[in-house]
N, C-alpha and C positions, 0 to 999 in steps of 0.2 A: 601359443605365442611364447616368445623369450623375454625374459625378465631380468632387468641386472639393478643391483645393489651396490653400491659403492660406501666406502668405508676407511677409514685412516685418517681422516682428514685434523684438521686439530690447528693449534697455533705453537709456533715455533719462530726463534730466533734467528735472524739472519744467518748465512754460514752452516745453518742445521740442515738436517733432511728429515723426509715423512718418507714412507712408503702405504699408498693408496692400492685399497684393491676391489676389486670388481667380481662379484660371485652372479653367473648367469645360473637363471635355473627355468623350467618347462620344456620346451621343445630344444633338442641338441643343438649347438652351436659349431658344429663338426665341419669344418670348412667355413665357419664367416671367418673374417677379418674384423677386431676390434681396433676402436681408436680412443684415444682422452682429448677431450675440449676443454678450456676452461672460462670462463665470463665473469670478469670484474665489473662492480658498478660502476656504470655511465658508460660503457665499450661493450662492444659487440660478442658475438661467441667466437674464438680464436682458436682453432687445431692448436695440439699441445706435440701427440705424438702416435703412430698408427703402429701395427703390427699382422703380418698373413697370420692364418691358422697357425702354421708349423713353426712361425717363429722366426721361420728364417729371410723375411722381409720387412724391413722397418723402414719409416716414416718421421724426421721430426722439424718442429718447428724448428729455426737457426738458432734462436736466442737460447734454445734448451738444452740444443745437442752437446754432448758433453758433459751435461750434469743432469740431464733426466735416463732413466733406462727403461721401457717398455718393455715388457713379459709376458709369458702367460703360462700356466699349466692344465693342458686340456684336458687330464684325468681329473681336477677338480673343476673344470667347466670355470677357471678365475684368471682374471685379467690383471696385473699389477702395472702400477708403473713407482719406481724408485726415485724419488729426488733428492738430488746432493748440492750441497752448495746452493740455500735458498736467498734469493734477493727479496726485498719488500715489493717490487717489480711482479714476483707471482703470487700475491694474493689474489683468489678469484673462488669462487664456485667452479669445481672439477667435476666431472661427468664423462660419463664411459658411454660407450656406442658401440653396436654391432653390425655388420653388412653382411646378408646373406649373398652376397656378388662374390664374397670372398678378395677383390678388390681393394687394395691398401691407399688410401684417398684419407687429403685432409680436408675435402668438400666436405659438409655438417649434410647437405641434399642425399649421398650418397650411402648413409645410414640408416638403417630400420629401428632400429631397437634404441632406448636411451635408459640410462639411470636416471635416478632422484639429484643427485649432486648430492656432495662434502666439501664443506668450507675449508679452505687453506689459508689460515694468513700468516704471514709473516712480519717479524716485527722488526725494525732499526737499530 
């Protein structure tokens, strides 16, 4: 099975950025497609942003585009995603996912695999 870890998470200042990252490890991940969700209390789990294997198809929520960036480098099997210009708007629990469909979806159904979450908050 595939296992992913996530990490960076922390508390930061509005205007700040984090960079979150995602370390997959067991079974290769060579052709999924990973994505970031995040869920703040009392709300649902909400697509953040997606990305193909290779990178070169991305995925984001509107409210992100522009100030989040999705990545990855598949020699270390780790998923990032970069945020810039934070609002107090994305505090939430962040979590990473894998689809063995390879398939770039901000459905949460469309995913195999999940991390633990890292808490993001942000302050005013």
């Amino acid at each position: 099975q595939v296992q992913l870890v996530e990490s960076g998470g922390g508390l930061v200042q509005a205007g700040g950025s984090l960079r979150l990252s995602c370390a997959a490890s067991g079974r290769t991940i060579s052709g999924y497609s990973t994505g970031w969700f995040r869920q703040a209390p009392g709300k649902e789990r909400e697509f953040v942003a997606a990305t193909s294997w290779s990178g070169g198809a991305t995925y984001y929520l509107s409210s992100v585009k522009g100030r989040f960036t999705i990545s990855r480098d598949n020699a270390k099997n780790t998923v990032y995603l970069q945020m810039d210009s934070l609002e107090p708007e994305d505090t939430a629990v962040y979590y990473c996912a894998a689809a063995a469909s390879g398939i770039v979806s901000g459905i949460s159904n469309e995913y195999d695999y999940w991390g633990q979450g890292t808490q993001v908050t942000v302050s005013s």
